[in-house]
C-alpha positions as CSV (number, residue, x, y, z in Angstrom):
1,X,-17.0,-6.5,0.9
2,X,-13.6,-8.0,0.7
3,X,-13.3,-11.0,-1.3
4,X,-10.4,-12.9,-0.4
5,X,-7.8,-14.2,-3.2
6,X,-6.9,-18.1,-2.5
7,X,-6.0,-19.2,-6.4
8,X,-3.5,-17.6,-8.5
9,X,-3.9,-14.5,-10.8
10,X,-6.1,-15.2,-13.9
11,X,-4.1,-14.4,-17.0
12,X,-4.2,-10.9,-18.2
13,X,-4.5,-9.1,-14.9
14,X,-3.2,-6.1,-15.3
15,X,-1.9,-5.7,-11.5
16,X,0.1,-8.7,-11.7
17,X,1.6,-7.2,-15.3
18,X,4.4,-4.6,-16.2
19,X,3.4,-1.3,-17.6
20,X,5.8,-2.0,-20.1
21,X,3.3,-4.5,-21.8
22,X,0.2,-3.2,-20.9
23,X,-0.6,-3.1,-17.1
24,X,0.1,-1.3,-14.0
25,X,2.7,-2.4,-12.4
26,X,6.0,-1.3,-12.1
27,X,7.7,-4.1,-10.2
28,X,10.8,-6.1,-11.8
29,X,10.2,-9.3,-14.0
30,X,9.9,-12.5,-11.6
31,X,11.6,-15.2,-11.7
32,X,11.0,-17.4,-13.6
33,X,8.5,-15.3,-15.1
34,X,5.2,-16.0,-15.7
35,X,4.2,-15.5,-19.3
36,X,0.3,-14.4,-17.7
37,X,1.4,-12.2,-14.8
38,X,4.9,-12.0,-15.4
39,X,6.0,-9.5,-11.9
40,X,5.1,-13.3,-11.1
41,X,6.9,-15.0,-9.1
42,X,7.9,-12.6,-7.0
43,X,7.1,-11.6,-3.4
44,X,6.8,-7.9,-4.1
45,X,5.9,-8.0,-7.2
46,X,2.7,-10.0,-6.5
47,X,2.1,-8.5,-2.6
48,X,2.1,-4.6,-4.2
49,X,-0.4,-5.8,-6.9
50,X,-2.2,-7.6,-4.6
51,X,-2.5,-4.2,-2.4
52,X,-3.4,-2.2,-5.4
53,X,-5.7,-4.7,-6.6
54,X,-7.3,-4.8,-3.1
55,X,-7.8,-0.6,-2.9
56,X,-9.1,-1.0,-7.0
57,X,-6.2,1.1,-7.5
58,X,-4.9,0.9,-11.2
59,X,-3.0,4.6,-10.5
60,X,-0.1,1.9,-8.5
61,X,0.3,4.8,-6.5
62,X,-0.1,3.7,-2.9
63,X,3.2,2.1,-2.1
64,X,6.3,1.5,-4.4
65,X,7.9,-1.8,-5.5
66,X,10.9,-1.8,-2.9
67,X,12.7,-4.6,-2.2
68,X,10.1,-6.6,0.9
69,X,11.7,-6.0,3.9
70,X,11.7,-1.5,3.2
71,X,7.9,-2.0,2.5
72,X,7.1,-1.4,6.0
73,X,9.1,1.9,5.8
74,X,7.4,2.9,2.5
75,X,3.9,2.7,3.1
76,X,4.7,4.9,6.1
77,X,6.4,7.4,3.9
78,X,3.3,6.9,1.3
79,X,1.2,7.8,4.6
80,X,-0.3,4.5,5.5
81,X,-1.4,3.1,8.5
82,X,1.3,0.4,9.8
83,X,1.0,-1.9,13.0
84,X,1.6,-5.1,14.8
85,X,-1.7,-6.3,14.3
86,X,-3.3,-8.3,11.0
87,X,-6.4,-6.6,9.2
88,X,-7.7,-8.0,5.5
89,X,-6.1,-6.4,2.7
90,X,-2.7,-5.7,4.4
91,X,0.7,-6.5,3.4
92,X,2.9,-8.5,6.3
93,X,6.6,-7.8,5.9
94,X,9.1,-9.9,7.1
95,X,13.1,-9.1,7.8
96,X,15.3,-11.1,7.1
97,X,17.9,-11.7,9.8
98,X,17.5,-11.1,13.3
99,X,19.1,-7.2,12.4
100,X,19.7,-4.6,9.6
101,X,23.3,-5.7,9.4
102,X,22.6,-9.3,8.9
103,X,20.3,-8.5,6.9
104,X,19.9,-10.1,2.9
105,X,18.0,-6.7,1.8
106,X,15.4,-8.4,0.7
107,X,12.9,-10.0,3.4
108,X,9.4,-11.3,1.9
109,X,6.0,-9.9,2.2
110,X,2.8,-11.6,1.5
111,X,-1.1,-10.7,1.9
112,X,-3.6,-11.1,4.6
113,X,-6.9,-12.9,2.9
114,X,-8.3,-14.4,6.2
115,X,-8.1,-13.4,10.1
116,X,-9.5,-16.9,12.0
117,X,-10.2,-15.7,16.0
118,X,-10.4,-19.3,18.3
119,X,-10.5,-18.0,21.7
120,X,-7.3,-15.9,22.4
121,X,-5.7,-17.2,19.5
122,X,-5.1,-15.3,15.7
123,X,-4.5,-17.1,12.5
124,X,-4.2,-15.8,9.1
125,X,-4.6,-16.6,5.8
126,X,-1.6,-15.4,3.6
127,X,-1.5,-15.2,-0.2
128,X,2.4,-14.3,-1.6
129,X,4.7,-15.4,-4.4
130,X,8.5,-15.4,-4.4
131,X,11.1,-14.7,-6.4
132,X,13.0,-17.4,-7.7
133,X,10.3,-20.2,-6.4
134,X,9.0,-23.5,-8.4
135,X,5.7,-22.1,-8.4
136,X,4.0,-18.4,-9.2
137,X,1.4,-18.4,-6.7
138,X,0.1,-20.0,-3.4
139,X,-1.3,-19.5,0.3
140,X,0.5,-20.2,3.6
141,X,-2.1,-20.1,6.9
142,X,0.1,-18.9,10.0
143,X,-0.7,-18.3,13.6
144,X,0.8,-15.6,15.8
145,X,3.3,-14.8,15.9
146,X,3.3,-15.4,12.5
147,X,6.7,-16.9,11.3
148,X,8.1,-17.1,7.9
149,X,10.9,-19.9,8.5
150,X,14.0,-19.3,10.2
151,X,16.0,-16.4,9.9
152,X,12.6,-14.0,9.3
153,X,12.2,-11.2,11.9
154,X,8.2,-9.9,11.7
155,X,8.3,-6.1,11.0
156,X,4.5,-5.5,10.9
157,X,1.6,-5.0,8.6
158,X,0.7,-1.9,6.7
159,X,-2.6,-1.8,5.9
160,X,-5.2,-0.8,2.8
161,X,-6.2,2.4,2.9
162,X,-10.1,3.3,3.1
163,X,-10.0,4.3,-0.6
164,X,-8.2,5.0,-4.1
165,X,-7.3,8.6,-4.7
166,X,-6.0,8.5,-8.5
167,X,-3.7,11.3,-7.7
168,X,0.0,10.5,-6.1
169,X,0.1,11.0,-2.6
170,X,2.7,13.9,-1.7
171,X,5.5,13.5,-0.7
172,X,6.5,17.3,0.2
173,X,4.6,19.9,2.5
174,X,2.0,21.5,0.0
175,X,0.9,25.0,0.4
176,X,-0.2,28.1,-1.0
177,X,0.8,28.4,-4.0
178,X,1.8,25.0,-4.9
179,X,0.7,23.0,-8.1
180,X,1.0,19.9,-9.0
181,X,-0.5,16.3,-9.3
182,X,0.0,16.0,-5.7
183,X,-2.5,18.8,-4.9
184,X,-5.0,17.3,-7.1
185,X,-4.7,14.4,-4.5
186,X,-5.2,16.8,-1.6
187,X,-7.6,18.4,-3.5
188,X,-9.7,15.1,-4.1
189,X,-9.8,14.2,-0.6
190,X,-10.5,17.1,0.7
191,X,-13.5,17.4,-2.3
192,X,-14.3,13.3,-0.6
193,X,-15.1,15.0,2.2
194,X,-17.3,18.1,1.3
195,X,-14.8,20.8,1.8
196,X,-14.4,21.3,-2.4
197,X,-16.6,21.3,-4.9
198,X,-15.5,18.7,-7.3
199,X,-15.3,21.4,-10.4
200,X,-12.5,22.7,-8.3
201,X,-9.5,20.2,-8.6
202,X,-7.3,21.6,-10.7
203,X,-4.0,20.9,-9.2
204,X,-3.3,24.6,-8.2
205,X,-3.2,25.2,-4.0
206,X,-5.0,28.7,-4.3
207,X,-7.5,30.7,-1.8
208,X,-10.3,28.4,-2.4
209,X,-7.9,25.1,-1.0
210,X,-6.6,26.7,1.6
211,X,-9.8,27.5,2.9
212,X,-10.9,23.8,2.8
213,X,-7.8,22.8,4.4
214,X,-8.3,25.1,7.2
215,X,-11.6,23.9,7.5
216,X,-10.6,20.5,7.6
217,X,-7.9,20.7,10.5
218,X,-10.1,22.8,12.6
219,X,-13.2,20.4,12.3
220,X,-10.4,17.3,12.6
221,X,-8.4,19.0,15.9
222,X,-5.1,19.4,13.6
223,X,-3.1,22.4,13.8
224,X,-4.7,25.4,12.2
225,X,-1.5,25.7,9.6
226,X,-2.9,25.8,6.5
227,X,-0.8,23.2,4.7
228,X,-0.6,19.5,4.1
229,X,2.4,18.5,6.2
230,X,2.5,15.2,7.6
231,X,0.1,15.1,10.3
232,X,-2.9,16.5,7.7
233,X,-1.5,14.1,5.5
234,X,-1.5,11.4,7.6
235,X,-5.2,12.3,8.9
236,X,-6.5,12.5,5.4
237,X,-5.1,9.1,4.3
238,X,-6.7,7.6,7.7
C-alpha cells in the first residue's frame, strides 16, 4: 500500500544521506545542506531518494542522480516506464526553458504523493526539495497540466517500478557467456518469475539462463533471441 510522504525526512534516513557518511545515496550535497539528510535541499537529491525509498530500494540502482531535467532520459535508459500521465510513486520532470538550447541544464523534478480525480479534472500532490531554497522540504498540489512557474516545460513522469531487484539493471545486451552483476539482475527476475531456481544466480549467463530466457520470451511474445537486449529488458522491468 503506498503511503504518501507530506512532512520532511526524519533525521537519519539513509535515502536522503550520502554514502560517504553512511547512507545510500549518491547525489551531490544540497544546498544549504541539511545536517539530517544532507542531499537536502535539493530537487534530485531528494526526488531520487524519494524514488528509491518508494521501491524500498537501498541498492540506489534504479535511476542515477542527473541533473532534473535528463531524469526523464535516464529512467528510460535504466529501463523504466515513462509517460504523460501521473501514477503514485513517480518522479515529474520539468525542463527548464521552452527548448534544449534555452535550456539552464538543470530543470526540477519532484514526487507524485496524491492523484485527486473531480470529474474530468487531475490534481496531484507533489513532494520536492530544491537546491539552493530557504527550506529542505515541502509539498506543492498542482492541477494539469501541471506547471512549475514560468519558464518550466513538463517532460513527463517516469514511474516506480513493480519491485526492487538488488542487482544493477544492464545496461549492455547480455548473453551467453556473459558474467557479471548485471546477470545476477536478469537472473533474479527471471528466478521472480519461476523460470530459475533461486540456488542458481550466480552471475554467469550459461545453458541453464539461456534456457529461462528463451522460456520467458516465448511465453511473453518477445523475439525468440536468447538474450536480454532492450525489449526483454524492457518487458522484465515492466
Amino acid at each position: 500500500m503506498f503511503t504518501p510522504r507530506l512532512t520532511r525526512p526524519e533525521a537519519g534516513n539513509k535515502y536522503y544521506i550520502r554514502k560517504q557518511n553512511g547512507g545510500y545515496s549518491t547525489a551531490i550535497l544540497g544546498k544549504p545542506t541539511d545536517p539530517a539528510c544532507n542531499v537536502l535541499a535539493n530537487c534530485v537529491g531528494y526526488g531520487v531518494g524519494r524514488f528509491h525509498e518508494i521501491a524500498n530500494c537501498p541498492a540506489f540502482n534504479l535511476i542515477d542522480p542527473v541533473n532534473a531535467e535528463n531524469l526523464y532520459a535516464n529512467g528510460q535508459a535504466h529501463g523504466l516506464r515513462t509517460g504523460q500521465v501521473p501514477e503514485l510513486g513517480a518522479l515529474i520532470i520539468w525542463q527548464k526553458g521552452a527548448t534544449q538550447s534555452g535550456s539552464d541544464g538543470a530543470g526540477h523534478v519532484a514526487v507524485v504523493e496524491k492523484i485527486i480525480q473531480e470529474g474530468n479534472a487531475t490534481t496531484i500532490v507533489t513532494s520536492e526539495s530544491g537546491y539552493g531554497a530557504s527550506k529542505p522540504f515541502w509539498t506543492t498540489t498542482r492541477r494539469a497540466p501541471y506547471p512549475n512557474g514560468d519558464g518550466y516545460k513538463l517532460l513527463g513522469f517516469v514511474y516506480q517500478p513493480k519491485k526492487c531487484n538488488p542487482y544493477p539493471v544492464p545496461t549492455r545486451v547480455l548473453r551467453e557467456g556473459c558474467v557479471g552483476n548485471d546477470v545476477k539482475w536478469l537472473q533474479y527476475e527471471l528466478i521472480e518469475r519461476g523460470y530459475m531456481r533461486s540456488n542458481e544466480c550466480d552471475g554467469s549467463f550459461g545453458v541453464i539462463t539461456l534456457g529461462a530466457i528463451l522460456a520467458y520470451q516465448l511465453k511473453n511474445g518477445l523475439e525468440l533471441d536468447g538474450v536480454c537486449g532492450p525489449a526483454t529488458r524492457a518487458s522484465l522491468l515492466a
